[in-house]
Structures are given as structure tokens and as C-alpha cells.
N, C-alpha and C positions, 0 to 999 in steps of 0.2 A: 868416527871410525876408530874400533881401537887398534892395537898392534896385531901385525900380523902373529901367526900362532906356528908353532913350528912342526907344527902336524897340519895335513889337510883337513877340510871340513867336507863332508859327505852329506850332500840332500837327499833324502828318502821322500818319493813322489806321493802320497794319497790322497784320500777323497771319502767323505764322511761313508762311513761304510750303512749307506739306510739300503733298506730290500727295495729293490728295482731301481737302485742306480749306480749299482757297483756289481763288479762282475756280471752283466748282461747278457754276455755269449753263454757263461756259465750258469746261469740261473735258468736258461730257457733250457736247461737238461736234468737242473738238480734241484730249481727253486728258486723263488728270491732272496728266502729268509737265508736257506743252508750257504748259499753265495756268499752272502751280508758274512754272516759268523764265518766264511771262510777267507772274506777279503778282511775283517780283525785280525783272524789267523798270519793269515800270511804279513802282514805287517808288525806284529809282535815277530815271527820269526824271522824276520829280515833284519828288524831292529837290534834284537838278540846278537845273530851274529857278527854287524857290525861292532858290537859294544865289547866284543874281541879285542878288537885294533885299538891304537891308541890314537884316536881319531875323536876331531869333534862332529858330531850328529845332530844335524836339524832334520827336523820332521818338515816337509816342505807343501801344506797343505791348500786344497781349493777353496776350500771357505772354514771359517772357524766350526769348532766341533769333533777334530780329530787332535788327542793327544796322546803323552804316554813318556810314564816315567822313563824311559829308556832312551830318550832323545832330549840333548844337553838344549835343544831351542826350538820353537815353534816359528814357522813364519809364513806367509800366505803366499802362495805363488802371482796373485795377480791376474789381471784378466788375458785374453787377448790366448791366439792357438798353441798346442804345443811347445812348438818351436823359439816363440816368445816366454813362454812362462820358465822355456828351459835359459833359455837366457838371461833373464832378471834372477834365476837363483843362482846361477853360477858366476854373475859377476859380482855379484851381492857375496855372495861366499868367497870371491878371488879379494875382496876391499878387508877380508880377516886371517888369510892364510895363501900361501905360497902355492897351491894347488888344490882343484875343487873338484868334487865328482856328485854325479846325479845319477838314481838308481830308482828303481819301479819296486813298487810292494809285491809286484805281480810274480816275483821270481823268488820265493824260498827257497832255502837249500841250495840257492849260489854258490859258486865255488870261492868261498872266502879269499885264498891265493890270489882272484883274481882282482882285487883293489891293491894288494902290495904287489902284484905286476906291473898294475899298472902306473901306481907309485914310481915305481922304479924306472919306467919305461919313460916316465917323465922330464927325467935327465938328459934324453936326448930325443926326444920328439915333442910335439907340441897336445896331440891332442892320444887317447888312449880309447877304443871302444871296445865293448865286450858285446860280441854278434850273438842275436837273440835267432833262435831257430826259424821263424818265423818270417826274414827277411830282416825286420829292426834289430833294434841295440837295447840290454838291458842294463849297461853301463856306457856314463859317459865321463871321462878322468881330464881335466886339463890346466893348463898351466896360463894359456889366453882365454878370450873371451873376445874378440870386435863383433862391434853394433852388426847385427843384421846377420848373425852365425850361422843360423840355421835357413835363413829366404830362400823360400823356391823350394823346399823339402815338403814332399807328400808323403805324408806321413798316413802309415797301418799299412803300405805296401810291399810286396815283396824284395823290393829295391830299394828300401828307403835305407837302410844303412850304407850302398852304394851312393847314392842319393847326398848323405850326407857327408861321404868320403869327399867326392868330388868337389862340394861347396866350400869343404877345409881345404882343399886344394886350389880351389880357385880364390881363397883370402889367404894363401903363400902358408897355411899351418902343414907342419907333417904330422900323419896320425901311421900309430898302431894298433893291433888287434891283440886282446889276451882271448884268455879260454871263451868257449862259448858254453852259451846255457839255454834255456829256456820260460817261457811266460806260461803262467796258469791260466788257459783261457778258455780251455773245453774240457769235456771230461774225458777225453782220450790224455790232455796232459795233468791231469789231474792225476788220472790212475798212473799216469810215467811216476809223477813224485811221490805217491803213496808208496810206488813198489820200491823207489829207492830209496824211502826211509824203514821200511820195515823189512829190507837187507845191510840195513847200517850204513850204507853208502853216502848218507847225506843224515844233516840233522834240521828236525822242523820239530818241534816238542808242541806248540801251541795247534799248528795244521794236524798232528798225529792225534793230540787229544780231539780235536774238533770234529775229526771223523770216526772214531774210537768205535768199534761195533757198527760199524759202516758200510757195507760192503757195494758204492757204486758200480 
């Protein structure tokens, strides 16, 4: 183990971006391939703006075959549901820094703010989520981790952020909420984030090229 780091570490979730196993919802409206280049996309611009902060960044992948200069380590999530893999990176990331947070490629254009919120929020609460539109979380900030964090969370529900509120509550953590955002998962939110990078509201530079003379 080396020493802890005086910055948090940030796990970035992906998954080798091949046509027909990445972005699925989104492919059955735009494609396999355009899906595939748009789940690269969006994980280059995730990467991007975390590489803002002064934060260390692992790319936290399901099987070897996803990298990228932009991320300070690579590491495999491991087998086993969601809820498991979220927990072996984040306690894996708590054995190098004082606070860890896990984050989905599925959300470019995030509201940056919202990891130094939750940074901050960490001072006095245990865990930090950022509510994904959707009913889930597209961020998760903490300072604990115990065995079995997430048991009992049905996950892709409408309730599963609630879901998971209660679970931190019933292992005695207290959690906050920062901004909310949303996941790229159909093309209704696809065109949400096109129109809010080409009113400047948000910045996605690799999603903007990738659809460039595109008009879904």
C-alpha cells in the first residue's frame, strides 16, 4: 500500500467501447457503431474534465482493452454486480487517499462543481451522491467504505438512489446530495447534451466532434 495522497482518487466506470455492447439503449436508435464512437466520446470527455482538479484518476475498467492517456492508472473492476465492483474500487482507492469517488463515462458535461462539493461535504458527512435524472447516481464521493455497502440495491430503478440512501443509513453513514445531472442513454438525452454544448452551457469537445454534421 503506498501512502495515502492528499488529494482524492476518482474511479471513472467503463467498458471496452466494441458495437453492440456499449450503449445499447442508444444504439437501438442511432446504431451500434455511432453508440461505440459515442461511448469513446464520452469517456474522453469525462476524463478531460476531471483532469481539471487536482485529483488522482484511475480508469476503472471491466476487462482489459480500455485506456487513455488521461487517466494517472488503470485498474479492473472485477467480477461480481454493480454494487460489488462499486465497492472493490472504492475501497481499493480509500487504501491511497483520504477520500474516493466513482463516476460513470455515461454523463459528460457533468457539472465539474460537483466533486469539489462533494469534496467538501466530506468534512462532515460520510458518503456524497450526485442524483442522476433517471432515479440513480452518477456520482458517488466517500470517506467509508464497509463490506456489503451496497446489499440489497436494485440497481437501473427508479429508486435506486433512495435505495441506496437507506442502505448508508442503515450501516450508521450519513450521506449528502450535490447537483444533479444526467446519463446518455437514449436519444432524447443525447439531444439534451448536444443542445447544451452548442449553447456553451457545458463543455464535451470529443462528444461535439463525434457528432459534428450530425443532426440526430
Amino acid at each position: 500500500m503506498t501512502s495515502p495522497d492528499a488529494s482524492g482518487v476518482v474511479c471513472v466506470f467503463a467498458k471496452p467501447p466494441r458495437p453492440g455492447e456499449v450503449k445499447t439503449r442508444l444504439a437501438a436508435e442511432i446504431g451500434a457503431g455511432a453508440a461505440a464512437r459515442l461511448a469513446t466520446a464520452f469517456l474522453e470527455d469525462t476524463l478531460v474534465s476531471l483532469r481539471r482538479l487536482p485529483l488522482r484518476v484511475v480508469l476503472a475498467s471491466t476487462e482489459r482493452g480500455v485506456s487513455s492517456p488521461l487517466a494517472d492508472e488503470w485498474w479492473t473492476q472485477g467480477d461480481g454486480e454493480l454494487g460489488e465492483r462499486l465497492e472493490r474500487m472504492l475501497r481499493r482507492a480509500l487504501g491511497h487517499a483520504p477520500w474516493a469517488a466513482a463516476i460513470g463515462a455515461d454523463s459528460p458535461g457533468f457539472p465539474l462543481a460537483a466533486i469539489e462539493e462533494a469534496e467538501s461535504m466530506l468534512r462532515s458527512v460520510d458518503v456524497a451522491l450526485g442524483p442522476a435524472d433517471d432515479g440513480g447516481f452518477y456520482l458517488i464521493a466517500t470517506r467509508r467504505c464497509p463490506l456489503e455497502m451496497f446489499a440489497g440495491v436494485t440497481w437501473s430503478e427508479p429508486d435506486t438512489l433512495l435505495q441506496v440512501e437507506r442502505r448508508l443509513r442503515t450501516l450508521g453513514l450519513s450521506t449528502a446530495r450535490v447537483a444533479r445531472w444526467f446519463d446518455v442513454d437514449t436519444l432524447e438525452s443525447l439531444r439534451r447534451l448536444l443542445g447544451l454544448v452548442a449553447r456553451g452551457e457545458v463543455t464535451a469537445a470529443a462528444t461535439a466532434q463525434a457528432t459534428a454534421g450530425w443532426a440526430p
